[in-house]
C-alpha positions, 0 to 999 in steps of 0.5 A, spaced: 500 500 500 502 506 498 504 511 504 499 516 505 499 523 509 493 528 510 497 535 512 494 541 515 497 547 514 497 553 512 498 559 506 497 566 509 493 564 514 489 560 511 488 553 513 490 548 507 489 540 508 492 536 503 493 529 501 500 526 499 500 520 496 507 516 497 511 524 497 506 526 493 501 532 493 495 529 490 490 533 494 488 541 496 482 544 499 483 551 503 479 551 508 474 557 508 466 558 509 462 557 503 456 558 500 456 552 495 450 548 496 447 552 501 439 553 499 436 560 500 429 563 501 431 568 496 427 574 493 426 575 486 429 582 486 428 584 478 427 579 471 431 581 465 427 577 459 432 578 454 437 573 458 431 569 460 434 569 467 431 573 474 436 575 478 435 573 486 437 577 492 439 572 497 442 576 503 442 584 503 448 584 499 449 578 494 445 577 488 444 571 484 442 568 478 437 563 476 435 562 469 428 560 467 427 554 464 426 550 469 423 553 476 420 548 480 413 550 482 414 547 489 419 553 491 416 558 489 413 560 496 408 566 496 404 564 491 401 558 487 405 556 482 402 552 476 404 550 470 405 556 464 406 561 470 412 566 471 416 569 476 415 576 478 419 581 481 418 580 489 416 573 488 419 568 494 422 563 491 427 556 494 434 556 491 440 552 491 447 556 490 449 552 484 455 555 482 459 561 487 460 568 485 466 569 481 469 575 479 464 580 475 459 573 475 454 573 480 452 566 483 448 561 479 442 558 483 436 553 481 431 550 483 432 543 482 435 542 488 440 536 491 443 533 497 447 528 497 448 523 503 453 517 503 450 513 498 445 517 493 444 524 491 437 525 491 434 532 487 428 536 486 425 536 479 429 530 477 425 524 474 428 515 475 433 513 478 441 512 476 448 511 478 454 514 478 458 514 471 464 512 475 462 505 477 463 499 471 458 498 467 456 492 468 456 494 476 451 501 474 446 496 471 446 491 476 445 496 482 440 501 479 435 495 476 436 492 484 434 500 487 429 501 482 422 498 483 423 501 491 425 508 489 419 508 485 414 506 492 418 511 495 417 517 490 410 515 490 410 516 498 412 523 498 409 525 492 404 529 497 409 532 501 413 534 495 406 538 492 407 533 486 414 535 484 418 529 482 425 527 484 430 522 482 436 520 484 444 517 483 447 512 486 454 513 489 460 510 488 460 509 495 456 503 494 462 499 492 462 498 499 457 494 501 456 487 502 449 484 496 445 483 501 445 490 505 446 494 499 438 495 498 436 496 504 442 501 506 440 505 498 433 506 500 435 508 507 440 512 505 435 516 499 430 517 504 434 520 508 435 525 503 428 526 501 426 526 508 431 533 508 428 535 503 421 535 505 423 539 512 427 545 507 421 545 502 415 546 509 419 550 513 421 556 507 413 557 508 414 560 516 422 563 514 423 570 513 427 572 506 434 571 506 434 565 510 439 559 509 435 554 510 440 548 509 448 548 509 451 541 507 455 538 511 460 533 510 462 527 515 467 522 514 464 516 511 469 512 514 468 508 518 474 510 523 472 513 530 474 520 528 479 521 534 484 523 529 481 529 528 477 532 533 482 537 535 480 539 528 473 544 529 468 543 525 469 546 518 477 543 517 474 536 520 470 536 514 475 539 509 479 532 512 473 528 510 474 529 504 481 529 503 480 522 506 474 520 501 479 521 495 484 518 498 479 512 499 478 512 491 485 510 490 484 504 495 487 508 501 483 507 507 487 509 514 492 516 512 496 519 517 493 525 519 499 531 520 499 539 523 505 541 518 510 544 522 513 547 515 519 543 514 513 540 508 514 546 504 506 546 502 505 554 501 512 553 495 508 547 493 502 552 492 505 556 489 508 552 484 501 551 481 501 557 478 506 556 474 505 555 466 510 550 465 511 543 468 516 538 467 515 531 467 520 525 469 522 524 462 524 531 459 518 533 457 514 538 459 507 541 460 505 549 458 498 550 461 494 556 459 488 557 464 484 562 459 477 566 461 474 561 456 477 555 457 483 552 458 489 549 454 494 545 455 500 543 450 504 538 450 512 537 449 518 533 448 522 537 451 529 533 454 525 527 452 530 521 448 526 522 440 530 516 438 526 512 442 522 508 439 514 510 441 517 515 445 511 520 443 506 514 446 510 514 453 510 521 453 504 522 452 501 516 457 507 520 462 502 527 461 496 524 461 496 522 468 500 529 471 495 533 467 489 529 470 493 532 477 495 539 474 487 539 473 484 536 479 490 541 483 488 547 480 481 546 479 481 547 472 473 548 470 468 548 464 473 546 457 479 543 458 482 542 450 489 537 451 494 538 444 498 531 446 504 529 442 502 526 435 502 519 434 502 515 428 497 510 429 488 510 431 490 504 436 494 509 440 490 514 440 484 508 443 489 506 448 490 514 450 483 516 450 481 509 455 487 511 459 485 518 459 477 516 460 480 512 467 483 517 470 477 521 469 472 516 472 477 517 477 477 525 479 472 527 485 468 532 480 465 530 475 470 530 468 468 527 461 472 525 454 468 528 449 473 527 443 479 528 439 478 534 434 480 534 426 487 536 428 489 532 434 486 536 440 483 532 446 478 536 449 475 534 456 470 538 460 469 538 468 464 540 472 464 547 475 464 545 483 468 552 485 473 557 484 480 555 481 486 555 484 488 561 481 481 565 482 483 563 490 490 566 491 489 572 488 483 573 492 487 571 499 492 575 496 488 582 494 485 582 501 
């Protein structure tokens, strides 16, 4: 088993944990309040047509878009609601914060709001039941055939208390744990828990005054250690550190040492080194990576590497692939993600490159897809937008 270590520092007096995986940082998250997830009883302070959005004051200083194409009826809370209706100014509605604020942009809200429990997500607006893209194939057909007839009896149950909405949920790949005969029972309950939240949030906006936060996630260490490890830790870096624990099990890692840095680590030069352009890799080649406001763009290059090797390129390019996957998940490289890798002379290499690049992606706890490989040789890749990019945070730390 590879060595492992969760390390808790520091970068300008902010709270780092990482995760080192044999020397290795893997892992970085800072540990800071958040608004990401949280479900707000927001008020609808005007409606531009023209974009098809209406913009939702959520506190007395922020406000968030929401865009109108899906508005779930059951969120909007001072009025009935039907079908074929619309939002007006000083309407109050229940909203989720999609995506954070960031520069210019104002937040993303939706209606369709989601919680996540151990085994399942479970969101409002949504039809069936799924699961994840990152278990096998033949795994994701058996669990969801398994899970499906008692997720339909349990969507029927709360179908009044839900004022008709739907909802659907995923699977998660936590599922993996579960011994056959335990997996039904412990989906189930798990997804109900979660559709049980999120009656109490929908019933409990009627008597909330605007701008209230009526849920805020918080993540548990799904582990099942005793948690003496971390409770010298307050709340908000415990749950930093049970995700660090969560992408260190993903690579079948589940008991890591967890470390206060002491600053013989050098975690700040660490971060700091994020922020160049140019990565060298072991053989002498190297990446340039171009983090645009569009999309991101990552070239590359022999460099020092043996060019008269024989299958030089495709080595190189397997040697990229599995650092660029780390640069991106370290960086938080969001939305397009276009690769130029080395050419290769064969479609069987390119196969083989874009199967070892589709699972590295299943890997990558935000969600990450291959989308294809251009006339001109660029793989592109998109993946999820889950926060603020490694780049946008320091220049935040730095300017305040």
């Amino acid at each position: 088993m590879p060595d492992s270590e969760i390390i808790i520092s520091k970068y300008k007096d902010i709270p780092v944990v990482t995760a080192f995986i044999d020397n290795r940082l893997e892992y970085l998250s800072f540990v800071r309040d958040s608004k990401l997830h949280n479900i707000y009883l927001g008020k609808v302070d005007h409606i531009v047509k023209n974009i098809d959005a209406a913009f939702i004051r959520i506190s007395d200083e922020e406000i968030g878009y929401l865009p109108l194409n899906r508005i779930n009826s059951v969120c909007v809370i001072n009025r009935p609601f039907g079908e074929g209706d619309s939002l007006r100014n000083g309407d109050e509605v229940l909203v989720q914060v999609e995506a954070e604020a960031i520069k210019t942009k104002k937040a993303k809200l939706t209606t369709s709001i989601s919680l996540s429990g151990k085994y399942s997500v479970v969101t409002l607006g949504r039809n069936g039941i799924g699961s994840s893209v990152k278990l096998e194939d033949n795994i994701r057909k058996e669990v969801t055939e398994l899970v499906k007839p008692a997720f339909l009896e349990l969507s029927k149950k709360y179908e009044e208390k839900l004022s008709s909405a739907s909802v659907g949920a995923i699977i998660r790949t936590n599922v993996k744990e579960l011994q056959k005969d335990a997996l039904l029972d412990s989906v189930i309950f798990d997804i109900e828990e979660q559709i049980k939240k999120l009656v109490n949030v929908i019933e409990s906006a009627s008597t909330r005054t605007v701008y209230s936060c009526l849920f805020s996630p918080v993540i548990t260490d799904d582990s099942n250690e005793s948690g003496e490890d971390t409770k010298e830790f307050d709340d908000l870096t415990r749950s930093h550190i049970a995700k660090a624990k969560a992408f260190l099990r993903t690579r079948d890692i589940n008991s890591p040492r967890i470390i206060v840095d002491t600053g013989i680590h050098g975690i700040p030069s660490k971060i700091e080194a994020l922020c160049q352009n140019k990565v060298w890799l072991k053989s002498g080649a190297f990446l340039i990576i171009e983090q645009l406001e569009s999309f991101n763009a990552i070239d590359v290059n022999t460099g020092k590497a043996i060019k008269s090797k024989k299958d030089a390129s495709i080595e190189v390019n397997f040697e990229a692939a599995c650092e660029i996957m780390r640069q991106i998940r370290l960086r938080n490289l969001t939305g397009m993600i276009l690769i130029d890798f080395i050419n290769m002379k064969d479609k069987e290499s390119y196969d083989r490159l874009i199967e070892y690049v589709s699972s590295l992606c299943r890997l990558d706890p935000v969600h990450t897809s291959f989308i294809d490989i251009t006339g001109l040789g660029i793989m592109e890749l998109t993946r999820n937008k889950n926060d603020k990019s490694l780049k946008e945070l320091l220049k935040e730390i730095n300017e305040n």
